[in-house]
C-alpha positions as CSV (number, residue, x, y, z in Angstrom):
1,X,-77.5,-59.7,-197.7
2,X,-74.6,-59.3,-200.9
3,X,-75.2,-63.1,-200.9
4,X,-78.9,-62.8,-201.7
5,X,-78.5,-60.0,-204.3
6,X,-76.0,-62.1,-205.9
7,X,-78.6,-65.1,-205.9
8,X,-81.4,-63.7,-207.4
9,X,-79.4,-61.3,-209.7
10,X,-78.2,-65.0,-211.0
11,X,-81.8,-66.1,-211.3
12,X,-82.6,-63.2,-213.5
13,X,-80.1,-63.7,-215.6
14,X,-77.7,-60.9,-215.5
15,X,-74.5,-60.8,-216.8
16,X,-71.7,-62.0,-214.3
17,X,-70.2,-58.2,-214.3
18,X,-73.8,-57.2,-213.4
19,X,-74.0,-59.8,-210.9
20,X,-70.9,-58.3,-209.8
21,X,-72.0,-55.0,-209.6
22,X,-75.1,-55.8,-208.0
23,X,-73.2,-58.4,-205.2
24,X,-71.2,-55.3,-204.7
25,X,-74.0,-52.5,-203.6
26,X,-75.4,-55.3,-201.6
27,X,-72.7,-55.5,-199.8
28,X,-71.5,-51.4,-199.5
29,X,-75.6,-50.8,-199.2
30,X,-75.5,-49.4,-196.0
31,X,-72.2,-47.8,-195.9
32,X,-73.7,-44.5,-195.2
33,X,-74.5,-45.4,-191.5
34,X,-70.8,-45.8,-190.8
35,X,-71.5,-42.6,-189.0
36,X,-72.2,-43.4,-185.1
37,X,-75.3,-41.2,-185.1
38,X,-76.5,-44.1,-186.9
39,X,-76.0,-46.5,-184.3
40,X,-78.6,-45.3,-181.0
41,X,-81.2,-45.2,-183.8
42,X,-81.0,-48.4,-185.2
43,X,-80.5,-50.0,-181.7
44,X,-84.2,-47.9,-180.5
45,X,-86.6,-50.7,-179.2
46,X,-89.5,-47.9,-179.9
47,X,-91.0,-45.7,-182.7
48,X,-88.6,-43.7,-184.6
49,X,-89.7,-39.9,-184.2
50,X,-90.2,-37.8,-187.1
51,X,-86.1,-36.4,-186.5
52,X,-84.8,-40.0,-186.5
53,X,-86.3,-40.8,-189.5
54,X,-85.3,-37.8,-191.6
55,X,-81.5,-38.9,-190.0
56,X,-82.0,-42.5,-191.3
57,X,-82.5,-41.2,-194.6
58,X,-79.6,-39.7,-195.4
59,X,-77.6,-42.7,-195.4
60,X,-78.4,-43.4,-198.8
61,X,-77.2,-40.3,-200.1
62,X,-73.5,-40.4,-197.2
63,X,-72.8,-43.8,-199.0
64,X,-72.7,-42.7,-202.6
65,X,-70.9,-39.6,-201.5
66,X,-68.4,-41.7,-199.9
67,X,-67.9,-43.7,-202.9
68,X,-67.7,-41.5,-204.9
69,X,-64.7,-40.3,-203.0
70,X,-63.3,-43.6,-203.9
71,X,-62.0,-44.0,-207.5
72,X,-62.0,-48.3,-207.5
73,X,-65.8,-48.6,-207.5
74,X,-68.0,-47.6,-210.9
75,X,-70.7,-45.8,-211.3
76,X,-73.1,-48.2,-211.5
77,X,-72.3,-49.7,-207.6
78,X,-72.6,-45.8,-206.9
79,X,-76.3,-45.9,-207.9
80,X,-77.1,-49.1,-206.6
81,X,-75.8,-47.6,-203.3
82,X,-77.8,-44.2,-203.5
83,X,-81.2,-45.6,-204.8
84,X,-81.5,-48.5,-202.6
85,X,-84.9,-46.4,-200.6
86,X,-86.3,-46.0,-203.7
87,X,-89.6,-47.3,-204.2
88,X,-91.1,-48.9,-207.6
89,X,-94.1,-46.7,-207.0
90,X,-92.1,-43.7,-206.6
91,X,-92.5,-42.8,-202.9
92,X,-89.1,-44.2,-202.2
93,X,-86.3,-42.0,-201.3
94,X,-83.4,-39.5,-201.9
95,X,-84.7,-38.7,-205.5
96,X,-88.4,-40.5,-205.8
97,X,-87.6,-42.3,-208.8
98,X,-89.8,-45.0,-210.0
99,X,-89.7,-48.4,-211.8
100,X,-87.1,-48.9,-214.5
101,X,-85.7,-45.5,-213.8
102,X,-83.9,-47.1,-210.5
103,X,-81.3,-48.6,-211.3
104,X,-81.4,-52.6,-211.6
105,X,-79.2,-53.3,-208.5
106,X,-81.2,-50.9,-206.4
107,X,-84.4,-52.8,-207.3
108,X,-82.5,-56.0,-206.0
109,X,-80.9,-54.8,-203.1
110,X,-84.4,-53.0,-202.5
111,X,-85.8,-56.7,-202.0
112,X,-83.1,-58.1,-200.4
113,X,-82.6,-55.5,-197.6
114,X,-86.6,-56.1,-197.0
115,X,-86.5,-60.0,-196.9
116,X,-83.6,-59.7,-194.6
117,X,-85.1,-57.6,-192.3
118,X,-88.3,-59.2,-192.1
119,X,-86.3,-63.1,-191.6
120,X,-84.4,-61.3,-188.7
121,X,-84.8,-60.5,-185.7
122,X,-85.3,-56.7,-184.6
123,X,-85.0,-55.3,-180.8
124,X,-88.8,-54.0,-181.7
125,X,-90.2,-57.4,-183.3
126,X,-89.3,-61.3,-183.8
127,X,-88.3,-62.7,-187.3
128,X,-91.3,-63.0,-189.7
129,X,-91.8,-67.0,-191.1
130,X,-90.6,-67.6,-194.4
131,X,-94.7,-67.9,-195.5
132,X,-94.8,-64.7,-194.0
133,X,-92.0,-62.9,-195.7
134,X,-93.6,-64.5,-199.3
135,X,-96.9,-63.0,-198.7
136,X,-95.6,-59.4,-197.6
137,X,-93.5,-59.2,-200.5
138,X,-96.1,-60.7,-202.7
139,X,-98.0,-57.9,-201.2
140,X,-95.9,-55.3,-202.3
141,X,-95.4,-56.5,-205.6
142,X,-95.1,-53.4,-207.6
143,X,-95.6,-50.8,-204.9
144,X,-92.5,-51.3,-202.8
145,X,-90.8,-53.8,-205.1
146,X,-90.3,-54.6,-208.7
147,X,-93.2,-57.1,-209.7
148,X,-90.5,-59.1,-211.7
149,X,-87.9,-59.5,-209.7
150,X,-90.7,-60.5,-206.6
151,X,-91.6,-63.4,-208.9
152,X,-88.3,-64.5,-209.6
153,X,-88.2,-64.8,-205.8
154,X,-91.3,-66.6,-205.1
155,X,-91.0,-68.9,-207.9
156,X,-87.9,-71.0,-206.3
157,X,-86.4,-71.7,-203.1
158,X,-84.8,-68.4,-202.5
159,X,-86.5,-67.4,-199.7
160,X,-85.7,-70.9,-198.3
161,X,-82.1,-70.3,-198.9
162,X,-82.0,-66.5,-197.5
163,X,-84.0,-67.6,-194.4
164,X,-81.2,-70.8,-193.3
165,X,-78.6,-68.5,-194.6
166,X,-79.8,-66.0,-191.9
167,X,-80.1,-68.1,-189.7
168,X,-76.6,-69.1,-190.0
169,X,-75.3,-66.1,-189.7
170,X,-77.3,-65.0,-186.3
171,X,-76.2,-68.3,-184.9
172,X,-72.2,-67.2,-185.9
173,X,-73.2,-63.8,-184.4
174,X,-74.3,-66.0,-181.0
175,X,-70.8,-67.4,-180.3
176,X,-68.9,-64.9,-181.6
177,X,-67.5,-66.1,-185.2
């Protein structure tokens, strides 16, 4: 997933520390599930109950905590890490900020964290097609996800490249790599 926020923070044009930055949260997104309570819920084949859900969603905020307990990594990965669930409308989640107030690498790693999930497979669903995954997001455009960055996505063969890079990694994950 750090790959893909990397590529399309390079296709927007940010500066290579921002691309950085941006590779960075990608890659710690998620660092707040490190917690085993984590792990039964993400592995459920059924609906998530109303409990599991509230759990879920403090992983945002565990991640930027731990961070921040960390003195190599600057603020702005922090953020990135924190405001990933946040939503351009502003129903997102831990703080409900919307558009431009989340912070650029959140917007990305928003995206990217969606594509890949909807390109993989879950214990609850098969992989979506890469036409699919266009049209949700295209969908979403400006509700879920930034407008601008969705049409830096769909404009090029990023989608093409996240999907084979996916699939590369699941077939590593088969044999054990």
């Amino acid at each position: 997933m750090s790959r893909l926020a990397r590529l399309i923070a390079e296709e927007m044009g940010c500066s290579l520390k921002q691309v950085e930055i941006i590779e960075t949260a990608g890659l710690l997104h998620d660092i707040g599930k490190i917690d085993s309570i984590y792990a039964e819920i993400i592995q459920k084949r059924g609906i998530l109950t109303e409990e599991e859900h509230r759990v879920i969603r403090t992983h945002a905020v565990k991640g930027a905590e731990l961070l921040q307990t960390l003195t190599s990594f600057p603020d702005e990965v922090i953020r990135g890490v924190r405001h990933h669930h946040e939503r351009y409308d502003g129903k997102g989640y831990p703080d409900g900020l919307k558009g431009k107030e989340i912070p650029i690498a959140s917007r990305v790693i928003m995206l990217c964290d969606s594509i890949d999930a909807m390109l993989s497979d879950r214990p609850y669903r098969p992989a979506m097609t890469v036409e699919q995954v266009a049209e949700e997001i295209r969908r979403c455009a400006g509700t879920q996800f930034d407008p601008d960055i969705v049409a830096i996505v769909l404009r090029g063969e990023t989608l093409e490249k996240a999907a084979a890079q996916i699939r590369e990694e699941s077939a590593l994950d088969l044999v054990g790599a």
